[in-house]
Residue frames relative to the residue before (quaternion, step in Angstrom):
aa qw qx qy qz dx dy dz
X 1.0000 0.0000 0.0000 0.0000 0.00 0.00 0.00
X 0.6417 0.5518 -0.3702 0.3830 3.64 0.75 -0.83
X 0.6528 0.5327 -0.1725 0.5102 3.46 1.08 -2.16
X 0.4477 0.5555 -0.4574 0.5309 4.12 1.30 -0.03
X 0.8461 0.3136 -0.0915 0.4212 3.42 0.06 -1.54
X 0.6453 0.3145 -0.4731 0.5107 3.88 1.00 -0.11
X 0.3439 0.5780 -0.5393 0.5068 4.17 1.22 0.10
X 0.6866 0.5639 -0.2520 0.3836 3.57 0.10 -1.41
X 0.8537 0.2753 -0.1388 0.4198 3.23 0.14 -1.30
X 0.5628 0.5891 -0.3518 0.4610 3.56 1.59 -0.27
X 0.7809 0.3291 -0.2319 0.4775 3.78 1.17 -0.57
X 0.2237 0.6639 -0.4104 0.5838 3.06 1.79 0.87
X 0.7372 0.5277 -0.0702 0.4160 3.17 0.48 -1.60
X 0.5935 0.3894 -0.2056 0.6737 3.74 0.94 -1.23
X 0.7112 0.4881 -0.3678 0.3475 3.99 -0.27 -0.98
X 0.7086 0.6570 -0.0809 0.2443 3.39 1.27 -0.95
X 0.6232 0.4579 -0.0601 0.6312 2.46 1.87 -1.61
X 0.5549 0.4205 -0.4699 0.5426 3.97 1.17 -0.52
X 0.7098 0.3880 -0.5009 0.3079 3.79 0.02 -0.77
X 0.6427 0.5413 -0.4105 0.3542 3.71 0.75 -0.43
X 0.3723 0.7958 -0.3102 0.3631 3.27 1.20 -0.70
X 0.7181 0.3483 -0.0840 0.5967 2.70 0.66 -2.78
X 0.7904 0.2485 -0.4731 0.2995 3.71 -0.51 -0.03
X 0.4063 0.6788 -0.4231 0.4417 3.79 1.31 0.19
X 0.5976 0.6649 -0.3971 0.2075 3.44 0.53 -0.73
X 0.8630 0.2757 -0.1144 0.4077 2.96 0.42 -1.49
X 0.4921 0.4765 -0.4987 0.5311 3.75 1.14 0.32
X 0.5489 0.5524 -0.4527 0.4344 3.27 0.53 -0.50
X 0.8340 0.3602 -0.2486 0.3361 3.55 0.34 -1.37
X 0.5279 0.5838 -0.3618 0.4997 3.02 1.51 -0.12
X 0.5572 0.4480 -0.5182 0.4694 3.89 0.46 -1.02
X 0.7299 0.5921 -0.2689 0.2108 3.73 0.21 -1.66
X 0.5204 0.6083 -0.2702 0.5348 3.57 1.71 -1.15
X 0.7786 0.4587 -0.3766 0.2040 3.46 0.43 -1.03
X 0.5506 -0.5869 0.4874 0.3388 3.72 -0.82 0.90
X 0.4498 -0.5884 0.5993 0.3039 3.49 -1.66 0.24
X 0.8074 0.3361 -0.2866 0.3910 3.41 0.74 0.11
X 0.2261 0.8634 -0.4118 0.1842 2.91 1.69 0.86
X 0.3114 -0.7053 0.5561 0.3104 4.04 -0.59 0.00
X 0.5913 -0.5784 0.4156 0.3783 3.42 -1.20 0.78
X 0.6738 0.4695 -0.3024 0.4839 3.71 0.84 -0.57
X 0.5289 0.4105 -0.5293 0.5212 4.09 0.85 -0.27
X 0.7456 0.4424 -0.4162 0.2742 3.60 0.39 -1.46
X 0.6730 0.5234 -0.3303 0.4049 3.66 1.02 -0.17
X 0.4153 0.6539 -0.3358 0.5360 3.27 1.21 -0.20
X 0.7456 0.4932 -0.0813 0.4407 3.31 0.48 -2.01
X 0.6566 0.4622 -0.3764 0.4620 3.82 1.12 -0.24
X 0.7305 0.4984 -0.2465 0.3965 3.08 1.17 -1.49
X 0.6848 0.4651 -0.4486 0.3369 3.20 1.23 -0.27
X 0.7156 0.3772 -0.2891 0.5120 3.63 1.52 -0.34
X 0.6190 -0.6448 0.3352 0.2978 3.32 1.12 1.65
X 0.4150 0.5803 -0.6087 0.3471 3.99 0.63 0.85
X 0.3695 -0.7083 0.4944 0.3426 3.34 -0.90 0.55
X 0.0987 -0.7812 0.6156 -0.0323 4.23 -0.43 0.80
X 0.1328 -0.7682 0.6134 -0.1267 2.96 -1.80 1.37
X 0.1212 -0.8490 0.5031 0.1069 2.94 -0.02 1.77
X 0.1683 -0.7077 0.6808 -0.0857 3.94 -1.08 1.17
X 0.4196 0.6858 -0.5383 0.2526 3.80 0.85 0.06
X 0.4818 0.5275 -0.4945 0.4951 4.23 1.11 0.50
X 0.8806 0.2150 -0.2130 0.3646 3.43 0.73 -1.01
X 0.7176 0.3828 -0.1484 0.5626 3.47 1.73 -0.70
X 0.4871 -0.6090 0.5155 0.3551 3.51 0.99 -0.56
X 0.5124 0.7397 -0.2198 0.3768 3.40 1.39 -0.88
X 0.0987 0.5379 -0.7765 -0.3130 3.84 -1.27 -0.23
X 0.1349 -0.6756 0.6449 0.3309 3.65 -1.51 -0.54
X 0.0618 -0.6964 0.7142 0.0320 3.58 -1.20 0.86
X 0.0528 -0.7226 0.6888 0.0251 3.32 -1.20 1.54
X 0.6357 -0.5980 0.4275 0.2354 2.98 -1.60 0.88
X 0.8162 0.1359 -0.0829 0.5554 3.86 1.27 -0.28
X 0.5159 -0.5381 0.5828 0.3236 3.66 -1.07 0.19
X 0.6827 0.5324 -0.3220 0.3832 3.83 0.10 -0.79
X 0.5118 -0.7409 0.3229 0.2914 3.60 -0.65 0.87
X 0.8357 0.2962 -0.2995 0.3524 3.20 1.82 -0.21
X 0.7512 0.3041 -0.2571 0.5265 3.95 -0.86 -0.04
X 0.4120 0.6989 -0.5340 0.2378 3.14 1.01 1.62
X 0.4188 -0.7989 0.4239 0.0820 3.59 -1.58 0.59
X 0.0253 -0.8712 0.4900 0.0175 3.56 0.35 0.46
X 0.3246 -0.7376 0.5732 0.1485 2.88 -1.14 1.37
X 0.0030 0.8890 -0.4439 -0.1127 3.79 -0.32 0.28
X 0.2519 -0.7425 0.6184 -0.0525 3.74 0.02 1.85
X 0.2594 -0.7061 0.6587 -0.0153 3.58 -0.70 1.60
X 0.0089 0.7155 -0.6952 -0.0688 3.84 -0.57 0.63
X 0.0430 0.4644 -0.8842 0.0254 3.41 -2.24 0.46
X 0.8044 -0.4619 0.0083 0.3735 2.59 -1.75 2.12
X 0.9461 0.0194 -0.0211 0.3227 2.73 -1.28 1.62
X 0.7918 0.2502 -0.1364 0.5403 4.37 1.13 -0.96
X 0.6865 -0.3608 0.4861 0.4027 3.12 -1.70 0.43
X 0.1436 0.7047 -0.6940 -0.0335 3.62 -1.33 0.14
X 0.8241 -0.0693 -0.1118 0.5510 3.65 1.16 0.02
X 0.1830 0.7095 -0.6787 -0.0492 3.56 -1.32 -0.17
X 0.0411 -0.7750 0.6144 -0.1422 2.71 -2.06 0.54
X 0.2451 -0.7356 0.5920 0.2197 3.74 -0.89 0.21
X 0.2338 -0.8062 0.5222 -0.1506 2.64 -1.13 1.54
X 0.2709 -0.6471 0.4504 0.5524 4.51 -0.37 -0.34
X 0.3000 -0.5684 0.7321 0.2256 3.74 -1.16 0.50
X 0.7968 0.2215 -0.4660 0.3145 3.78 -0.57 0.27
């Protein structure tokens, strides 16, 4: 009964970590693609055209955020820090 329920909870465990994976990918490849001299308007452009939804906050945070899904859950957020005008960081991050 135990070796049932630590089976159980191990392919819980494995099933999970591939689906994150699979929805990591492509924000990931997307944070990585972006140039250092990208402009806060290409990188918006550049979401909408690969259908991420993206939130530009660079008045209050410096910050855009591109997430990899609409839905509230097993989202990812890329977050591209500008100072005047250039990239100076990014990364992937959870959004929920």
């Amino acid at each position: 009964m135990l070796a049932a329920f630590v089976l159980i909870g191990l392919a819980f465990y494995v099933g999970l970590n591939l689906f994150l994976r699979y929805k990591a990918r492509p924000i990931e490849s997307f944070c990585q693609g972006i140039s250092p001299d990208a402009s806060p308007a290409s990188l918006l452009a550049q979401a909408k055209t690969m259908d991420f939804p993206a939130y530009d906050v660079i008045k209050d945070r410096g910050v855009i955020a591109v997430l990899n899904q609409r839905s509230p859950y097993f989202r990812l957020e890329c977050e591209v820090s500008f100072k005047d005008g250039h990239v100076v960081a990014k990364h992937v991050i959870p959004a929920d």
